[in-house]
DSSP file (Angstrom, degrees, kcal/mol; ACC not computed):
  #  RESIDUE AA STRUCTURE BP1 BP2  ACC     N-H-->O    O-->H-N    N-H-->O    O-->H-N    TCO  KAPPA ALPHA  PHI   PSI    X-CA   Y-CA   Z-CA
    1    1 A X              0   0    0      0, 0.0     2,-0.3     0, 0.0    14,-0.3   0.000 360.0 360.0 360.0 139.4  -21.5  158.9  146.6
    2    2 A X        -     0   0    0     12,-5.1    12,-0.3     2,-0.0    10,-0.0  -0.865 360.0-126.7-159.3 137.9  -20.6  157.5  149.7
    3    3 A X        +     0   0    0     -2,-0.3     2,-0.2    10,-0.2    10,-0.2  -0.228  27.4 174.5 -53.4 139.0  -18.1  154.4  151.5
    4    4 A X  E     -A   12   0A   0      8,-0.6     8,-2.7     6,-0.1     2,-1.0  -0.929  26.7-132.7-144.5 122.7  -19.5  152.2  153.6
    5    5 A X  E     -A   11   0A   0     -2,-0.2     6,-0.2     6,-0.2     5,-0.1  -0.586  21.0-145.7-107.1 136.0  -18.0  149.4  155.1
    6    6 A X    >   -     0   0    0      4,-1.1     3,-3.4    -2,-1.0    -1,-0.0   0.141  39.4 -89.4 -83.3 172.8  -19.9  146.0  155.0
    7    7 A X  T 3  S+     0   0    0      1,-0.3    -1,-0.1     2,-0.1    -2,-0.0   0.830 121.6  60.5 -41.7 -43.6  -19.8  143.3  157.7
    8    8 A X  T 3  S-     0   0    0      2,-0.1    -1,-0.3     1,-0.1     3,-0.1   0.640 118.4-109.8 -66.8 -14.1  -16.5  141.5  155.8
    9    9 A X  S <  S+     0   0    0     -3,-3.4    -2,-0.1     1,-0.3    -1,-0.1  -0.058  79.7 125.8 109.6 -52.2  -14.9  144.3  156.4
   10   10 A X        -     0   0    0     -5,-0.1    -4,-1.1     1,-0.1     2,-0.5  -0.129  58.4-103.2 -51.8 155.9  -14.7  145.5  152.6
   11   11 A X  E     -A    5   0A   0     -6,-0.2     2,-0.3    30,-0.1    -6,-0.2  -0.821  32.2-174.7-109.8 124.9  -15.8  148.6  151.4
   12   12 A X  E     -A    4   0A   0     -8,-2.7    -8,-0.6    -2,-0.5     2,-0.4  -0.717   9.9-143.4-112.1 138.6  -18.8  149.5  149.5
   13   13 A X  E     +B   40   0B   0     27,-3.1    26,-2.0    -2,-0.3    27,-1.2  -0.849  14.0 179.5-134.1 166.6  -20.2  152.5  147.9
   14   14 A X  E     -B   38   0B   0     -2,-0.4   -12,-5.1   -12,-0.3     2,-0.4  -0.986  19.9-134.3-155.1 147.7  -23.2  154.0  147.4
   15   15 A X  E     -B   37   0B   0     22,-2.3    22,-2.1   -14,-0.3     2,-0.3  -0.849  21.9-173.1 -99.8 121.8  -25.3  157.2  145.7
   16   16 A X        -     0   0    0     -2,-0.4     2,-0.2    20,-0.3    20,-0.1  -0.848  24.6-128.0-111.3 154.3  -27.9  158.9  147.5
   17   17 A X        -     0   0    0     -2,-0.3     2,-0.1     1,-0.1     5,-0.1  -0.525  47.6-100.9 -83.1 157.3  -30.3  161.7  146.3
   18   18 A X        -     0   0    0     -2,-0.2     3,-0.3     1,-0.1    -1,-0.1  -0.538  37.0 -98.4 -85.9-175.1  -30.0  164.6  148.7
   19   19 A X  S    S+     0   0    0      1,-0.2     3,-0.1     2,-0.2    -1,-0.1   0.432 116.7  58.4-101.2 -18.9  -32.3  164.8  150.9
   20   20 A X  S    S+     0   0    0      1,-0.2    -1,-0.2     5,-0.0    -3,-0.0   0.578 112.2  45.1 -97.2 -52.4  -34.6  167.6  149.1
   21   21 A X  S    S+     0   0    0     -3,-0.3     2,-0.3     4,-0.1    -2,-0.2   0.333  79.8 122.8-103.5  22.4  -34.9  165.4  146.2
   22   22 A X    >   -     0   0    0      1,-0.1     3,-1.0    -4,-0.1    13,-0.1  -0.513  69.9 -60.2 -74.0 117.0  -35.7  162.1  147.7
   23   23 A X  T 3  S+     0   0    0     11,-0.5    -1,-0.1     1,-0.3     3,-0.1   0.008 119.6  45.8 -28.4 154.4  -38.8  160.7  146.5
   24   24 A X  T 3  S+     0   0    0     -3,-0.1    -1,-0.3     1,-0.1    -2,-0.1  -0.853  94.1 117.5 -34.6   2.9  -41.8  161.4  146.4
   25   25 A X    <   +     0   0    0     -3,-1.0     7,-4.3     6,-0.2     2,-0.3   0.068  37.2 171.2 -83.1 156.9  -40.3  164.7  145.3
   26   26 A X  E     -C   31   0C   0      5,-0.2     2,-0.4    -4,-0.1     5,-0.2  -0.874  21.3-165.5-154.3 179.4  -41.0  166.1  142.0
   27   27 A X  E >  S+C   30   0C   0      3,-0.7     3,-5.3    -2,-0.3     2,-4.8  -0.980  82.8  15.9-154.5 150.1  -40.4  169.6  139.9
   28   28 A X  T 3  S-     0   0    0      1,-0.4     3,-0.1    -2,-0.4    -2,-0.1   0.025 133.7 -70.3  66.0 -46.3  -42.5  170.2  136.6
   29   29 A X  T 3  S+     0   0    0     -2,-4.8    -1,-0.4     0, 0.0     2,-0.3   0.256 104.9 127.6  24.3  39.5  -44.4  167.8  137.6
   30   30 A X  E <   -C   27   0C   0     -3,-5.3    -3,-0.7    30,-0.1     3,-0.2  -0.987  61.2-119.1-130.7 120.4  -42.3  165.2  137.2
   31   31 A X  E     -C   26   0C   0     -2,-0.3    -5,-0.2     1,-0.2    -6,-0.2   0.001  42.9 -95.6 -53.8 124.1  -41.5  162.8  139.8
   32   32 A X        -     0   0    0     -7,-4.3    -1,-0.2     1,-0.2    25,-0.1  -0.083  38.6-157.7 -34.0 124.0  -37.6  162.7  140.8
   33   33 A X        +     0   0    0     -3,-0.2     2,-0.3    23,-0.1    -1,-0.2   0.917  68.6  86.8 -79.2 -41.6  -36.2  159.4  138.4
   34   34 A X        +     0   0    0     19,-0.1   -11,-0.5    22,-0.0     2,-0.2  -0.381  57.6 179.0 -71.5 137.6  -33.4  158.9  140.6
   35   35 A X        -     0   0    0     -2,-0.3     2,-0.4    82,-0.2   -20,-0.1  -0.679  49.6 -85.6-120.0 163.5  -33.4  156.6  144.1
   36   36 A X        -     0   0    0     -2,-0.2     2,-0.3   -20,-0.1   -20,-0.3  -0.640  61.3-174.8 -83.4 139.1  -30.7  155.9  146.5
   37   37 A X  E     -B   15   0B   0    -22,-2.1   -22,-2.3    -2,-0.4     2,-0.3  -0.958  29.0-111.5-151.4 147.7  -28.9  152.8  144.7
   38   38 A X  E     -B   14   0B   0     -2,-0.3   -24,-0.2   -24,-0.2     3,-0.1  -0.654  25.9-162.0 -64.5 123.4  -25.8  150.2  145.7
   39   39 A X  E     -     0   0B   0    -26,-2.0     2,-0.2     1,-0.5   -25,-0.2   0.752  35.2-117.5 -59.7 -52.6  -22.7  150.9  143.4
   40   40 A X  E     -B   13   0B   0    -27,-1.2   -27,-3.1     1,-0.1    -1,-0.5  -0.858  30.4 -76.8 113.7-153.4  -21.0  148.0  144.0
   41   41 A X  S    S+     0   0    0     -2,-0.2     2,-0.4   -29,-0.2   -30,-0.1   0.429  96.6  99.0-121.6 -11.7  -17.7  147.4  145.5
   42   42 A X     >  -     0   0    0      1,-0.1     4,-3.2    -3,-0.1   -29,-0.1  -0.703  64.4-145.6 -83.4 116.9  -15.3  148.6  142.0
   43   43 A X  H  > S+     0   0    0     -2,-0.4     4,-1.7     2,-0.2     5,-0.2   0.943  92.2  41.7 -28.8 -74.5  -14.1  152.1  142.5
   44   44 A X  H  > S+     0   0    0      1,-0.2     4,-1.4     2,-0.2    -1,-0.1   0.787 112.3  53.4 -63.5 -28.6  -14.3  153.1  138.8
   45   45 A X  H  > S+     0   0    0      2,-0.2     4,-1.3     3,-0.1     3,-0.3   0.944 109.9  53.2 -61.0 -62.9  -17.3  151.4  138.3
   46   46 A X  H >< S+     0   0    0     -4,-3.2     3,-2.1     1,-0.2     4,-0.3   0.853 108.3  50.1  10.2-109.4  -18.7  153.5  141.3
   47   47 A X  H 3X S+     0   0    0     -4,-1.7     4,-0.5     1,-0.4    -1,-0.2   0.477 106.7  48.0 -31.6 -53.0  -17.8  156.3  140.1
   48   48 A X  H 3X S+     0   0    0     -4,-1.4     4,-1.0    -3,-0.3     3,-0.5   0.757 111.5  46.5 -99.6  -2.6  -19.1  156.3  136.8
   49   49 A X  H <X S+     0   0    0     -3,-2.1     4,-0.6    -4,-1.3    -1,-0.3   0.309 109.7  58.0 -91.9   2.6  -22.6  155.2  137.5
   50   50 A X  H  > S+     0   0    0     -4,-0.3     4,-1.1    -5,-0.2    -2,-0.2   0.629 101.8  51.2-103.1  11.0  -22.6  157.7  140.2
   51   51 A X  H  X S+     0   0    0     -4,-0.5     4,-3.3    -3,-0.5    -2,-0.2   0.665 114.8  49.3 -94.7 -37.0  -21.7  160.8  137.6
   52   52 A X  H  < S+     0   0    0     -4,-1.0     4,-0.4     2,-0.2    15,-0.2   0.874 110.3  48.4 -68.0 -28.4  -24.9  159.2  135.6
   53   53 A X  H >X S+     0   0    0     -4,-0.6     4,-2.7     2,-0.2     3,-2.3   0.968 114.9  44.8 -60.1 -73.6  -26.9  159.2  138.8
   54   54 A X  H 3X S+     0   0    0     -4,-1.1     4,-2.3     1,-0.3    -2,-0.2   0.793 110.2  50.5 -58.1 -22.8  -25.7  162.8  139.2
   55   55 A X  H 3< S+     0   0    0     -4,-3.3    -1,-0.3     2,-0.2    -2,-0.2   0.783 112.2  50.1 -84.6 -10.9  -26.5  164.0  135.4
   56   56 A X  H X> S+     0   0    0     -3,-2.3     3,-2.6    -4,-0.4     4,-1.3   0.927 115.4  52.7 -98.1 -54.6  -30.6  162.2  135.8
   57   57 A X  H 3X S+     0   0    0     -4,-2.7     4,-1.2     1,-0.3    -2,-0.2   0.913 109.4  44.3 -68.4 -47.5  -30.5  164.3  138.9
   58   58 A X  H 3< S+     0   0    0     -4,-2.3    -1,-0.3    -5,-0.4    -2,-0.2   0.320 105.0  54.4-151.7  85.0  -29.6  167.0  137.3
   59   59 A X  H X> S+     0   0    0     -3,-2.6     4,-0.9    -4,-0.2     3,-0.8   0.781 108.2  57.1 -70.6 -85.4  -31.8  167.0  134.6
   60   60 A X  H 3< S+     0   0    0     -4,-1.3     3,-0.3     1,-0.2    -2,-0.2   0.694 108.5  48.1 -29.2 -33.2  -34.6  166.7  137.0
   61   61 A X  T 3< S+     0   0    0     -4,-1.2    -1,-0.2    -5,-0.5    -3,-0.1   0.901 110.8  39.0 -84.4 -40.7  -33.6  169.4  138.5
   62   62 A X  T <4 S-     0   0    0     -3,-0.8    -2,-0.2     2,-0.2    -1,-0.1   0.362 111.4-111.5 -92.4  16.5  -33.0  172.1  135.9
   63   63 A X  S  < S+     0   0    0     -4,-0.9     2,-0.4    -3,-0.3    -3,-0.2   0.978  79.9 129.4  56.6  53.0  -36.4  170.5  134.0
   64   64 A X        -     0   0    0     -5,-0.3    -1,-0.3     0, 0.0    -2,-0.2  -0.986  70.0-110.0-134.2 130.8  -34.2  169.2  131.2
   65   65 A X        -     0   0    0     -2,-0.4    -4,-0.0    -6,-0.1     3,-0.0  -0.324  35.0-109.4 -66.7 160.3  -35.1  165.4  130.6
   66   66 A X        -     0   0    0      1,-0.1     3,-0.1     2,-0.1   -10,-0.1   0.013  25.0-113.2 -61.8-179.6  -32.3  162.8  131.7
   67   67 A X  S    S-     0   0    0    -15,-0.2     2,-0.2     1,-0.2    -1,-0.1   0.856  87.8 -40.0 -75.4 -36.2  -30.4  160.9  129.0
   68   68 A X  S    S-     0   0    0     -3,-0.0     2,-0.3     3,-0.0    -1,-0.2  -0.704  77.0 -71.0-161.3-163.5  -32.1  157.7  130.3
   69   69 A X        -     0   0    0     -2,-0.2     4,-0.2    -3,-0.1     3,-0.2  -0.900  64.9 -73.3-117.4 155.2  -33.0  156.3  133.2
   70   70 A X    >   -     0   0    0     -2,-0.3     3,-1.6     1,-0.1     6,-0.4   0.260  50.9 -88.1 -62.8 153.0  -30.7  154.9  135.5
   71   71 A X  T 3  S+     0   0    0      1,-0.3    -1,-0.1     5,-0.1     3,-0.1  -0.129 106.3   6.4 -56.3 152.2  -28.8  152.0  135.4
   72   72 A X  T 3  S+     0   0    0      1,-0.3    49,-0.4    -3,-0.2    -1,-0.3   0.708 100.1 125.5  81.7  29.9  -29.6  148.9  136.5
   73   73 A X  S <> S-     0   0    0     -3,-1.6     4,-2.2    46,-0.2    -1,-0.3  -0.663  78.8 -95.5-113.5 150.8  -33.7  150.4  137.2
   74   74 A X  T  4 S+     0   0    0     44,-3.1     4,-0.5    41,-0.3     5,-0.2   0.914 124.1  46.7   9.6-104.4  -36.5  148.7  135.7
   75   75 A X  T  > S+     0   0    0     41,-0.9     4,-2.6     2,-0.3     3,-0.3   0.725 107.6  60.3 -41.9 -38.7  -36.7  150.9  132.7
   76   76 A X  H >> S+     0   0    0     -6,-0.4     4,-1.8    40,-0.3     3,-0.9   0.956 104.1  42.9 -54.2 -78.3  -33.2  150.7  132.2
   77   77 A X  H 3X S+     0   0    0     -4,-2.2     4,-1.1     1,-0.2    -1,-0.3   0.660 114.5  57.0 -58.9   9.1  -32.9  147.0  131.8
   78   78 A X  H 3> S+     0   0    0     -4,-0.5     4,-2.7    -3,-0.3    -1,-0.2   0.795 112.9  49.9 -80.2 -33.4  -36.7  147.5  129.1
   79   79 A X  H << S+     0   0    0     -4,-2.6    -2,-0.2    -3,-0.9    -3,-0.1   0.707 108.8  42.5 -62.5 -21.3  -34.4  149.7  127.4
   80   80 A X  H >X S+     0   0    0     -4,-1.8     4,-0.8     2,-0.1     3,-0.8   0.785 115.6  48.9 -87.0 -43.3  -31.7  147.4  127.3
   81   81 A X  H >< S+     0   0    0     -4,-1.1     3,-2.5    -5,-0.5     6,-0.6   0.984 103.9  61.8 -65.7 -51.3  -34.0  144.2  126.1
   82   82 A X  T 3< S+     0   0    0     -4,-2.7    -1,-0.2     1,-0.3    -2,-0.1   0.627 100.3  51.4 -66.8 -12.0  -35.6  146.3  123.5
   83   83 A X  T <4 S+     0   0    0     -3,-0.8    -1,-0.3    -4,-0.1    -2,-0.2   0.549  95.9 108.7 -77.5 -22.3  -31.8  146.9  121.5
   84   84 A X  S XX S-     0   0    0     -3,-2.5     4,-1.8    -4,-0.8     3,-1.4  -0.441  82.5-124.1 -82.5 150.6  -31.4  143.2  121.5
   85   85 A X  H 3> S+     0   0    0      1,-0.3     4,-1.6     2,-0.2     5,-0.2   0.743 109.4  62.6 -12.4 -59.0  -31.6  140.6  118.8
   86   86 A X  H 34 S+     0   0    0      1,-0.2    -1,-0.3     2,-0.2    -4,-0.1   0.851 110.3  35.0 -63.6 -44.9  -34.2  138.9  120.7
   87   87 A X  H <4 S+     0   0    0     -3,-1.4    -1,-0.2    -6,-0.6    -2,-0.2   0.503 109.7  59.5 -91.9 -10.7  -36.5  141.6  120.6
   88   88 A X  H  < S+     0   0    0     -4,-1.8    -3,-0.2     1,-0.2    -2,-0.2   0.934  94.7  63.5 -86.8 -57.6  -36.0  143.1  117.2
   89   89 A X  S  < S+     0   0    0     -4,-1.6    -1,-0.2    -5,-0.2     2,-0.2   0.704  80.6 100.5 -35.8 -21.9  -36.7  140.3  115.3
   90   90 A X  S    S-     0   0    0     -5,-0.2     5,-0.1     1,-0.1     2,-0.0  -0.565  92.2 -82.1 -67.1 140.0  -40.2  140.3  116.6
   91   91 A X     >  -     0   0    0     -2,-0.2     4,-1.5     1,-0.1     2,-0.8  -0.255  39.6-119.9   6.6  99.2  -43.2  141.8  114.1
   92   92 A X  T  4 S+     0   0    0      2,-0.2    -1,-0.1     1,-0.2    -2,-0.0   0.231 119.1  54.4 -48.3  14.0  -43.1  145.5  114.6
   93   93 A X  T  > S+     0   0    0     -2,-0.8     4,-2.9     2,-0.1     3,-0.3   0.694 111.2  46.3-105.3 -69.2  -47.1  144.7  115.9
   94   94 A X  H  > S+     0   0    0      1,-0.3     4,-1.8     2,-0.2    -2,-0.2   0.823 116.0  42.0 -78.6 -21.1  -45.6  142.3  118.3
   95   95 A X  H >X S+     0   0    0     -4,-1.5     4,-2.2     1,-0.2     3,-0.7   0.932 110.3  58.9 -72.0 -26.7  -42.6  144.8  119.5
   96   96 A X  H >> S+     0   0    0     -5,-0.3     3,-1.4    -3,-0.3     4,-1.4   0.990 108.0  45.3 -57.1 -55.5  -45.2  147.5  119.6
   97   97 A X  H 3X S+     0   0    0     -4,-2.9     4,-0.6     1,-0.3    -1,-0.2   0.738 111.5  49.8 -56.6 -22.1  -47.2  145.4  122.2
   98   98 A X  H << S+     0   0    0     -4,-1.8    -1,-0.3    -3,-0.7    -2,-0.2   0.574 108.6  54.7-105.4   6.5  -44.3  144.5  124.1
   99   99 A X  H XX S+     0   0    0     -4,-2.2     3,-2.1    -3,-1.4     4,-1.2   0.982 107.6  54.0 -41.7 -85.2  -43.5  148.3  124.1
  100  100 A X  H 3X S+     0   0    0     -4,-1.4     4,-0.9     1,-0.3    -2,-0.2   0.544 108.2  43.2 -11.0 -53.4  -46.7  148.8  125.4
  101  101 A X  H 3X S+     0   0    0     -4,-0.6     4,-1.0    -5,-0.3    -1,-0.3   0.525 115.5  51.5 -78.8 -12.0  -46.5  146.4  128.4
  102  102 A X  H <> S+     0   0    0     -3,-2.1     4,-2.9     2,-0.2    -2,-0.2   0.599 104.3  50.6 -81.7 -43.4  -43.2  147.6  129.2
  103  103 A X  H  X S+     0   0    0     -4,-1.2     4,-0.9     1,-0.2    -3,-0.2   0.816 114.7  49.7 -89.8 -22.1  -44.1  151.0  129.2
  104  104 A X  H  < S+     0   0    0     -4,-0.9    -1,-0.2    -5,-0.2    -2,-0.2   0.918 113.5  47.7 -58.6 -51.6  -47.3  149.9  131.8
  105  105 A X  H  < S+     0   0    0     -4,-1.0     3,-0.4     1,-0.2    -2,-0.2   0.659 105.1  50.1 -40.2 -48.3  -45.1  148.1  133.9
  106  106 A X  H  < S+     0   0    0     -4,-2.9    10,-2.5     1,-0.2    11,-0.3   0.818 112.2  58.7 -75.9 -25.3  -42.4  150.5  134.3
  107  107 A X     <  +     0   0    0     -4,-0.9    -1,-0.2     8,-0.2    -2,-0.2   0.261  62.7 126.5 -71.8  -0.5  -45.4  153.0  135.2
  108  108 A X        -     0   0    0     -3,-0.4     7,-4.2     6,-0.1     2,-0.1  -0.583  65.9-124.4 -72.9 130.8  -47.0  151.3  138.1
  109  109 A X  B     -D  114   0D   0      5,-0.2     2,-0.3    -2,-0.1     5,-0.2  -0.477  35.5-167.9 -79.6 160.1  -47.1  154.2  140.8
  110  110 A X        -     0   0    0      3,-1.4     3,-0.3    -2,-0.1    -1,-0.0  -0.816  44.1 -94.7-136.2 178.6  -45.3  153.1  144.2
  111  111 A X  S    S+     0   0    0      1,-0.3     2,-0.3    -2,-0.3     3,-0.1   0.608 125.9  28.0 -81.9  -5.9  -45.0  154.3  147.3
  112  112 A X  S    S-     0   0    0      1,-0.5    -1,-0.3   -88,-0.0   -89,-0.1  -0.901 127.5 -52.0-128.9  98.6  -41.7  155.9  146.2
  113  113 A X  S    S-     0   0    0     -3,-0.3    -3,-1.4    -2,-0.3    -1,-0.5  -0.160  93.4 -39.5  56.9-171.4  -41.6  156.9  142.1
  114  114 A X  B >   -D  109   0D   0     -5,-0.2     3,-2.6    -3,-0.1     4,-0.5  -0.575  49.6 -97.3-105.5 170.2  -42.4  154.3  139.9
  115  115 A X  G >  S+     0   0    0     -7,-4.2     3,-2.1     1,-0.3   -41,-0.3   0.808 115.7  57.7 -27.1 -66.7  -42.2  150.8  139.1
  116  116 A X  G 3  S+     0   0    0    -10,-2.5   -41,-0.9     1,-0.4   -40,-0.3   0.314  92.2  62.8 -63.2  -2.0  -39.2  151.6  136.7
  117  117 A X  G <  S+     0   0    0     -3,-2.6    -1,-0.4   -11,-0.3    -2,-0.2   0.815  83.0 102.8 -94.0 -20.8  -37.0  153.2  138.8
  118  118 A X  S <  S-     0   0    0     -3,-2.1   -44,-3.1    -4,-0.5     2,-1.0  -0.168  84.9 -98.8 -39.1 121.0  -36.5  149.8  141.2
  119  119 A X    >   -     0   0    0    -46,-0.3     3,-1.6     1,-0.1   -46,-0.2  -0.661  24.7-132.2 -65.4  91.0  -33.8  148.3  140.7
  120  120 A X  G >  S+     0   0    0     -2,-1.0     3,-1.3     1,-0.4   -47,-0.1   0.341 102.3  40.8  -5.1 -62.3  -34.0  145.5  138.6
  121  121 A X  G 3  S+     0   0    0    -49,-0.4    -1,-0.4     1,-0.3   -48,-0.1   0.530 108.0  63.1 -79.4  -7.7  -32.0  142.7  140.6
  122  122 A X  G <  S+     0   0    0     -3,-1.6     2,-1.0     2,-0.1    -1,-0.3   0.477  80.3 103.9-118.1 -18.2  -33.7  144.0  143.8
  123  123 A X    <   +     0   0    0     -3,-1.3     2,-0.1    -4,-0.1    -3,-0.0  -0.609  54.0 171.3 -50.3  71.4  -37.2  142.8  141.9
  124  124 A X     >  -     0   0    0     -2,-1.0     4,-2.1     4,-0.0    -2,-0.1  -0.336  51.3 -80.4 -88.2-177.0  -38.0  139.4  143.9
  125  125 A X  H  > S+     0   0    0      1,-0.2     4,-3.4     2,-0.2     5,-0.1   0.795 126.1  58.8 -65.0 -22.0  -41.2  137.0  143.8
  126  126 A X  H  > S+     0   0    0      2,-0.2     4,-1.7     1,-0.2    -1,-0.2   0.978 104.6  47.6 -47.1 -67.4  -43.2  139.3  146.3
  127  127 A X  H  > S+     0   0    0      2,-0.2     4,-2.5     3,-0.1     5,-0.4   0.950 113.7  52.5 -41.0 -55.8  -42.9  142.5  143.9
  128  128 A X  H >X S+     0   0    0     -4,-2.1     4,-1.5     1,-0.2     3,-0.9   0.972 107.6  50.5 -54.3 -70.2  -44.1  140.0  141.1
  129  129 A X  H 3X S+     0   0    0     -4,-3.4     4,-2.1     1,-0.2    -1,-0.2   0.782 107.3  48.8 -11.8 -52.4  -46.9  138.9  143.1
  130  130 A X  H 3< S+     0   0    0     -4,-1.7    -1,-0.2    -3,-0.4    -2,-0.2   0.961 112.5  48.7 -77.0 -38.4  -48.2  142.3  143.8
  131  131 A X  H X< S+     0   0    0     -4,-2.5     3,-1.9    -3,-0.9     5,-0.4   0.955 113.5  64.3 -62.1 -69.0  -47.9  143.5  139.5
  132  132 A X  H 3< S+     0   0    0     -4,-1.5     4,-0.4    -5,-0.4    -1,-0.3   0.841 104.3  31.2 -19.0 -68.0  -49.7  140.2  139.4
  133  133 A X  T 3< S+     0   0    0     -4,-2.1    -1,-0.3    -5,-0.3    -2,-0.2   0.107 114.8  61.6-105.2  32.7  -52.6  141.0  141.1
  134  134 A X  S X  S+     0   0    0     -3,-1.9     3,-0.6     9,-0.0     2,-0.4   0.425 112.1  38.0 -95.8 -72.3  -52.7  144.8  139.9
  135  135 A X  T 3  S+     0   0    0      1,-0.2     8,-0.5    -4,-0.2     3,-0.3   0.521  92.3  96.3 -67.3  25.8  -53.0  143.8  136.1
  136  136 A X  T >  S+     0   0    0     -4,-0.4     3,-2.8    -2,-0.4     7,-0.3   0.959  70.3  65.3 -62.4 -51.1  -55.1  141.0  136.9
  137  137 A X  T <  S+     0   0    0     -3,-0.6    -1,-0.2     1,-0.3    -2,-0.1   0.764  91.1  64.2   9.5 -68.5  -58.0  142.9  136.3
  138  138 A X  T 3  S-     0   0    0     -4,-0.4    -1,-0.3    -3,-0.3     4,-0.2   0.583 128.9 -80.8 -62.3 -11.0  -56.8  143.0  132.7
  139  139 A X    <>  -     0   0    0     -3,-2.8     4,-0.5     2,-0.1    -1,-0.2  -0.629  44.2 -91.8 119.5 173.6  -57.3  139.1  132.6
  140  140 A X  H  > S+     0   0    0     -2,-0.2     4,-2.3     3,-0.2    -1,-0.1   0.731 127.4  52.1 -95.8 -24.8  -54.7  136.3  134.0
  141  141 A X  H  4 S+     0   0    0      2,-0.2     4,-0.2     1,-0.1     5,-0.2   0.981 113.2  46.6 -75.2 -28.4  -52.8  135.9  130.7
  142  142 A X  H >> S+     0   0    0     -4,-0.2     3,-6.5     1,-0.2     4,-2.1   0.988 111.2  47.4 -39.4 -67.8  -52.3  139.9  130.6
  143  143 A X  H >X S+     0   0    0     -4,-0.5     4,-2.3    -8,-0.5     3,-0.9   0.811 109.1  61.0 -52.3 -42.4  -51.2  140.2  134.0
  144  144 A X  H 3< S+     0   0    0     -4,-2.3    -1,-0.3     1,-0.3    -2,-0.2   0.356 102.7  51.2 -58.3   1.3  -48.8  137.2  133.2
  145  145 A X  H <4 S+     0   0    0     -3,-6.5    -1,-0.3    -4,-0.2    -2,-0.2   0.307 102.5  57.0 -97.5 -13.1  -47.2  139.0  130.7
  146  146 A X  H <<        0   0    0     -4,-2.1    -2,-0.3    -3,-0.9    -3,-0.1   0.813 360.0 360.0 -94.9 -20.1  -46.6  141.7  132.6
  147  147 A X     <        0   0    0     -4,-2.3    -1,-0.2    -5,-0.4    -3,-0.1   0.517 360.0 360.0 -45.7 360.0  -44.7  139.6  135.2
């Protein structure tokens, strides 16, 4: 983890991978899950999503799977939707399918890891655009469920 202080003055922290495991970089054959990600500006908060950072890191590294994937990624927040109300109530058919799309989505390779490691809030209309016109293929109502 490390302080940086922003334009306002205030101080901001942030987790980096070292430099060794920085995507593309992979072990087992499994692509590093972690990316270099904004903490916020709360200390304790910091702090504990950079020890979660550090246990996914090493996982990856000693080829023992993470607990999960990190917070606030992609995958995190399918992981999150799929414990809710909203989604449990659905038809085990219809959660299965949206398992299924999820699990596509979060798998789209990138020029760094995959889809599901991006950080969720960092996900603007551009990114959509481009998932757009990779599961287009699949039809326009697909690919608009995978947006």
């Amino acid at each position: 983890m490390r302080i940086k202080k922003l334009a306002d003055g205030k101080l901001a922290y942030f987790w980096e991978p070292p430099h060794w495991a920085r995507p593309p970089a992979t072990r087992g054959g499994r692509v590093c899950p972690v990316v270099a990600t904004p903490l916020g500006q709360h200390l304790v908060k910091a702090i504990e999503a950079a020890e979660q950072l550090n246990e996914a890191l090493d996982g990856w590294r000693t080829a023992q799977p993470s607990a999960g994937p990190a917070t606030g990624s992609v995958a995190w927040l399918f992981r999150w939707y799929r414990s809710q109300r909203k989604f449990t109530k659905n038809t085990p058919k219809t959660q299965a399918d949206y398992q299924k799309i999820m699990e596509a989505v979060a798998d789209v390779p990138m020029k760094r890891g995959v889809f599901g490691q991006r950080t969720a809030g960092k996900v603007g209309p551009e990114t959509a655009d481009k998932l757009y016109e990779i599961f287009s293929a699949r039809g326009p109502r697909q690919a608009l469920y995978m947006v």
